[in-house]
C-alpha positions, -999 to 999 in steps of 0.1 A, spaced: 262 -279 100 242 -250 120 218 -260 145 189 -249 127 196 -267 96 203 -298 116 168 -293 127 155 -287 93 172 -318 77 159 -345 109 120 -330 100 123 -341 67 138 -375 71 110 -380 99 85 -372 76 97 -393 48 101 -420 72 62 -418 82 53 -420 49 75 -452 41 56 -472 72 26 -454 73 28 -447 111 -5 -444 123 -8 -412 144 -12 -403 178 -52 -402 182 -55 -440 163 -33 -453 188 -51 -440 215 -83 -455 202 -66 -485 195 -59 -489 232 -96 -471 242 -113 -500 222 -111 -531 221 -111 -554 191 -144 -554 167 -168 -580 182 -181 -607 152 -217 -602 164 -229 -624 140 -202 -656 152 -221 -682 173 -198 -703 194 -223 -738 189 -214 -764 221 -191 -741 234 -180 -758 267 -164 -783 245 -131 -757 237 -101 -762 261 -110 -728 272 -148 -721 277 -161 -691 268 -125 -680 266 -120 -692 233 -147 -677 217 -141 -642 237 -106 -642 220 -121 -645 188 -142 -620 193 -176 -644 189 -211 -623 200 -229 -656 212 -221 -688 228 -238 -720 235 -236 -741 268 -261 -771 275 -268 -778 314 -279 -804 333 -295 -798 370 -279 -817 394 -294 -812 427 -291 -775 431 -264 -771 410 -265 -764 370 -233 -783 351 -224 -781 322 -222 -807 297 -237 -826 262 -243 -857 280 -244 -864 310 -217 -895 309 -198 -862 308 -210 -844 338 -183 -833 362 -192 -814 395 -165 -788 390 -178 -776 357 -208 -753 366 -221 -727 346 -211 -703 371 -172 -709 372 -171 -715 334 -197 -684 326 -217 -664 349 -185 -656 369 -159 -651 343 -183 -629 325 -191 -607 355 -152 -605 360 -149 -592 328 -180 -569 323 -168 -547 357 -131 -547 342 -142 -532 313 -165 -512 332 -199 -522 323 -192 -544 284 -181 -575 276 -158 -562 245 -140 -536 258 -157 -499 243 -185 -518 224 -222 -513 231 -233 -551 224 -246 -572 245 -230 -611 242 -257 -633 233 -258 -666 259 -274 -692 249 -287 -719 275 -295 -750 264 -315 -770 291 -310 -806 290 -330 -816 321 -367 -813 325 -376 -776 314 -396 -760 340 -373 -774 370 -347 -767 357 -355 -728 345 -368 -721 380 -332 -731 394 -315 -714 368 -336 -682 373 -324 -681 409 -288 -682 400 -287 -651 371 -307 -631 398 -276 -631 416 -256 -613 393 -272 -576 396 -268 -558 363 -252 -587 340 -280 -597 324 -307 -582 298 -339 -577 319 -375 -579 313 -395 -560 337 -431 -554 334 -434 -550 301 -402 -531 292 -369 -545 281 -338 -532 296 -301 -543 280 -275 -556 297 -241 -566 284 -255 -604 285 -284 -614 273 -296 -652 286 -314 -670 256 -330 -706 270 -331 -731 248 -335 -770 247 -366 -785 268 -394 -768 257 -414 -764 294 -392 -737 304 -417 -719 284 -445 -720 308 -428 -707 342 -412 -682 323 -443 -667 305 -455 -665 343 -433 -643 355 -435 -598 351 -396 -602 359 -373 -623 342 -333 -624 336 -337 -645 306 -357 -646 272 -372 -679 251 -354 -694 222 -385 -700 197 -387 -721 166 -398 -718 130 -436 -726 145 -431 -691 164 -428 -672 134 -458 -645 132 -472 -658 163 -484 -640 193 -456 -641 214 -438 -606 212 -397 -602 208 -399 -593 245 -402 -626 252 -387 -646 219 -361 -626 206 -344 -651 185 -357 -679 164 -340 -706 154 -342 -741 141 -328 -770 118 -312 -762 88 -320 -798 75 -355 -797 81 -362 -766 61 -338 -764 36 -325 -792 7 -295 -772 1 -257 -780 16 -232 -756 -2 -230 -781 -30 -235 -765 -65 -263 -737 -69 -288 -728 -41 -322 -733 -50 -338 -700 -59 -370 -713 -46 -349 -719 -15 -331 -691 -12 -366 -669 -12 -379 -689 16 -350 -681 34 -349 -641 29 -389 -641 38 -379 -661 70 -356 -638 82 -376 -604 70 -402 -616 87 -387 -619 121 -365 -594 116 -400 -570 108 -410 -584 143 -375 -577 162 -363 -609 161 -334 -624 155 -324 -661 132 -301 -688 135 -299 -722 120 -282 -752 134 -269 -781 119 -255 -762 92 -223 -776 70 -192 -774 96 -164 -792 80 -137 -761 68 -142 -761 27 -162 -745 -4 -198 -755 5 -194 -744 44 -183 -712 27 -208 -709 3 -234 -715 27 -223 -693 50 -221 -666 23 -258 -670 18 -259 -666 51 -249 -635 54 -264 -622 22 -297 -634 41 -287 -611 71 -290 -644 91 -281 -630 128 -262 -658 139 -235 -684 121 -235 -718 138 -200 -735 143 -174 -752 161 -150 -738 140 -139 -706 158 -112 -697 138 -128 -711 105 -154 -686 113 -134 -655 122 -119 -660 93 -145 -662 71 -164 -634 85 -134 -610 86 -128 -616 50 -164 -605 43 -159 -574 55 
């Protein structure tokens, strides 16, 4: 066979090969390996800690905010639900604040490789509030340019955003301050009040308290309407919603309430769950 229609016949099996599989071409690959994997913004790793891997977990499956309750001990904030549990090696510095500066300069400046976000973290203070806030403020000021700051009345994003939760008097040292590392986690109560997004950019609260409703059957339409005002009216203000105590056990009415969810354009999905979750929210796409 001449050289040239050896050449000829190779093309067209290459190309009918391509077609078979579908090989992606040269420029997906290279975005494949620019970017990272879609983060689930919406996934909320709830008493995170409690995975093998803190933080880790959740990170692999791609969650946009996780959950880690501290107790002050000292000078030193661990990590823990209760504190039968506390354990002097389990800081929320080895298992967050450093891993997560680690990562943000390896991926030069994000927590998800190529993605804009910024990873949601929620701190959920278990010791008296204002204590323990002031101690916890002097450890995120030690990592420059990790977290979301406030400053003088502006806002300026960081690829972590610190969210304090649990003990309510953290409120009143951190209202004090024109500079602050972290932002307040309101409640329902917060809703329309004066407090701007600068300062409570997420609300959340009990599902139980505020909603009859567990998956089972049809979702009151009553109900459901309360819930869409809830989160138009927060979201008209800049803030974000997420419920706790929500349905967790893997089944029809965790997926049915998680689909109102998300027809709601609730912000964040409460679970333990982390692959349940992925799962579910992949599928919705």
């Amino acid at each position: 066979m001449a050289l040239t229609t050896r050449r000829r016949a190779l093309s067209t099996l290459g190309a009918a090969l391509a077609g078979a599989v579908a090989l992606p071409t040269t420029s997906a690959w290279a975005g494949e390996r620019k970017h990272g994997p879609r983060p689930l913004w919406r996934a909320h790793a709830h008493n995170d800690y409690e995975h093998p891997r803190p933080l880790l977990d959740a990170l692999d499956h791609r969650f946009g905010s996780v959950e880690a309750d501290i107790f002050l001990v000292g000078d030193q904030l661990l990590v823990a639900h209760d504190p039968v549990d506390l354990d002097p090696t389990r800081t929320l510095e080895s298992l967050y604040l450093d891993p997560l500066a680690a990562r943000v300069r390896a991926n030069h400046g994000s927590v998800y490789r190529g993605q804009r976000g910024s990873l949601q973290l929620l701190i959920d203070i278990k010791t008296e509030g204002s204590s323990t806030y002031l101690e916890l403020d002097r450890h995120l000021r030690r990592y420059k340019h990790l977290f979301t700051t406030y400053a003088h009345g502006r806002v300026y994003p960081g690829p972590v955003t610190a969210v304090i939760s649990g003990d309510r008097a953290a409120r009143v040292p951190m209202e004090a301050q024109t500079v602050r590392r972290a932002f307040y986690d309101g409640r329902l109560a917060d809703l329309g009040g004066a407090a701007p997004a600068s300062f409570i950019p997420l609300i959340s609260d009990n599902w139980t308290l505020n909603f009859t409703w567990r998956g089972e059957g049809t979702f009151p339409e009553a109900e459901r309407a309360k819930l869409r005002t809830m989160v138009s009216t927060a979201h008209g203000r800049g803030q974000k919603v997420r419920f706790w105590a929500t349905p967790d056990v893997p089944g029809a009415a965790r997926d049915a309430l998680w689909g109102e969810l998300v027809d709601a354009d609730v912000d964040h999905l409460n679970t333990d769950d982390l692959a349940g979750l992925e799962a579910f929210l992949d599928g919705r796409r």
